[in-house]
C-alpha positions as CSV (number, residue, x, y, z in Angstrom):
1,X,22.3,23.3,25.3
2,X,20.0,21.7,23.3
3,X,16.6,19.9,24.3
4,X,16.0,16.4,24.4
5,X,13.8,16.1,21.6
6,X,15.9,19.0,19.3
7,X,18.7,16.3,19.9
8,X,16.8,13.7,18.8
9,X,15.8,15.2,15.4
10,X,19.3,16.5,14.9
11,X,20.1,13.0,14.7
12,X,17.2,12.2,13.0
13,X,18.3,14.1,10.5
14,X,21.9,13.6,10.4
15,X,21.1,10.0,10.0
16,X,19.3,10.9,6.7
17,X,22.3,13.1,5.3
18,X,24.3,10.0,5.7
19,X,21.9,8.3,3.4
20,X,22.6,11.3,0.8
21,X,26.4,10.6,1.1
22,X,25.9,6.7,0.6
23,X,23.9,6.7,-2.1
24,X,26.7,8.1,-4.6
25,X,27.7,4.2,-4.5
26,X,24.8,2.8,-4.8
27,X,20.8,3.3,-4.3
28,X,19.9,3.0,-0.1
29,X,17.9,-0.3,1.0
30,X,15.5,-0.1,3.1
31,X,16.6,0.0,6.2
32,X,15.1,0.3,9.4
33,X,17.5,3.0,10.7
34,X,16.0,5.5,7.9
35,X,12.3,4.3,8.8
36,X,12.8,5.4,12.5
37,X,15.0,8.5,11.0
38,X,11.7,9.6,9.2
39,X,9.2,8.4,11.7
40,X,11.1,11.1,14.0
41,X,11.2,13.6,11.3
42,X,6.9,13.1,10.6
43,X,6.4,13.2,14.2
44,X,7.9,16.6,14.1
45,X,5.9,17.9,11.4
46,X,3.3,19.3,10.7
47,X,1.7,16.3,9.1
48,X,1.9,16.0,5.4
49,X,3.8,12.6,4.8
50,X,4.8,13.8,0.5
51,X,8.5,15.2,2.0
52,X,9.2,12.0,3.8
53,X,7.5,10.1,1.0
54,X,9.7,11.8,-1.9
55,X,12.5,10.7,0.5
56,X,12.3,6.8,0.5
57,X,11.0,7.1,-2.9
58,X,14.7,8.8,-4.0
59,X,16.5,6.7,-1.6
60,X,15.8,3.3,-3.3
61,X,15.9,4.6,-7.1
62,X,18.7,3.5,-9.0
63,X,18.0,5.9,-12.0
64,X,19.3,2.9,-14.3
65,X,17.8,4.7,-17.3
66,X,20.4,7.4,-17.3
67,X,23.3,7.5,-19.8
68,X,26.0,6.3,-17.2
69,X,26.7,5.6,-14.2
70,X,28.3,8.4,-13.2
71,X,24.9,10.6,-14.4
72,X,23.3,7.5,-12.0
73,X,25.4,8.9,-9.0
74,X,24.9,12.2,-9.7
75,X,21.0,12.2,-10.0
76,X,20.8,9.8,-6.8
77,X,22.9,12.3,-4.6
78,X,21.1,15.7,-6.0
79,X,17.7,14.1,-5.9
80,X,18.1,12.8,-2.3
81,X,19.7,16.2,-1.5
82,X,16.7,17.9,-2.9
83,X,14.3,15.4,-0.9
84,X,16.2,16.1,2.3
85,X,15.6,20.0,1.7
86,X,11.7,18.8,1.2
87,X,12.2,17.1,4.8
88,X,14.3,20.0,6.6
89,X,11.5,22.8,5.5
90,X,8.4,20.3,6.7
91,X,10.0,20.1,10.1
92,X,10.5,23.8,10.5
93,X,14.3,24.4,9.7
94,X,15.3,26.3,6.5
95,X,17.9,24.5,4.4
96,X,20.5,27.2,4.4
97,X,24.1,26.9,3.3
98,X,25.3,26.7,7.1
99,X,22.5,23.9,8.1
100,X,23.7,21.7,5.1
101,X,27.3,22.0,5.8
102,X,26.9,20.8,9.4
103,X,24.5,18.6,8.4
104,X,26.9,17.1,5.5
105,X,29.9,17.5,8.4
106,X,28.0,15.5,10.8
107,X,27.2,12.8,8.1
108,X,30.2,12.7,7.2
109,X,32.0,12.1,10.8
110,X,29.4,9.4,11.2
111,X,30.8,7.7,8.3
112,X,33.6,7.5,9.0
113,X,33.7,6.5,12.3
């Protein structure tokens, strides 16, 4: 059974690979369920802020200079991916192929609920 605070990471976390699923429509607003999502994050890292940084940087970038907006979509999503990855390693998980799909499983199910 997991720990208290591994839970609260997990969702931590979860709650920003729903913002990687969102932003395909759009670029994320600030919002103060990603602050607290980070804020968790930081607190358990090591202490460089760049990873979370890069994050709600990517979040709220349109990339309206790209050709179309299907090229928008696709930067936003695989930037934001790429930031998450930047988050997962500074709080001590790897970003393997099995943490992303439950990760992107989780996201999803939140979604849709």
């Amino acid at each position: 059974m997991a720990t208290l605070p591994d839970r609260i990471l997990w969702l931590a976390l979860v709650t920003l690979a729903e913002l990687v699923e969102r932003v395909n429509a759009a670029p994320a607003r600030p919002h103060p369920a990603a602050r607290l999502a980070l804020a968790v994050c930081y607190a358990h890292s090591k202490g460089d802020r760049e990873p979370f940084d890069h994050f709600w940087r990517m979040m709220q970038d349109p990339h309206a200079s790209q050709s179309s907006e299907e090229t928008a979509r696709y930067c936003r999503t695989t930037y934001l991916m790429t930031a998450l990855r930047g988050v997962l390693r500074a709080v001590g998980i790897e970003p393997t192929v099995q943490v992303e799909i439950a990760l992107r499983d989780a996201a999803r199910k939140g979604l849709a609920a």
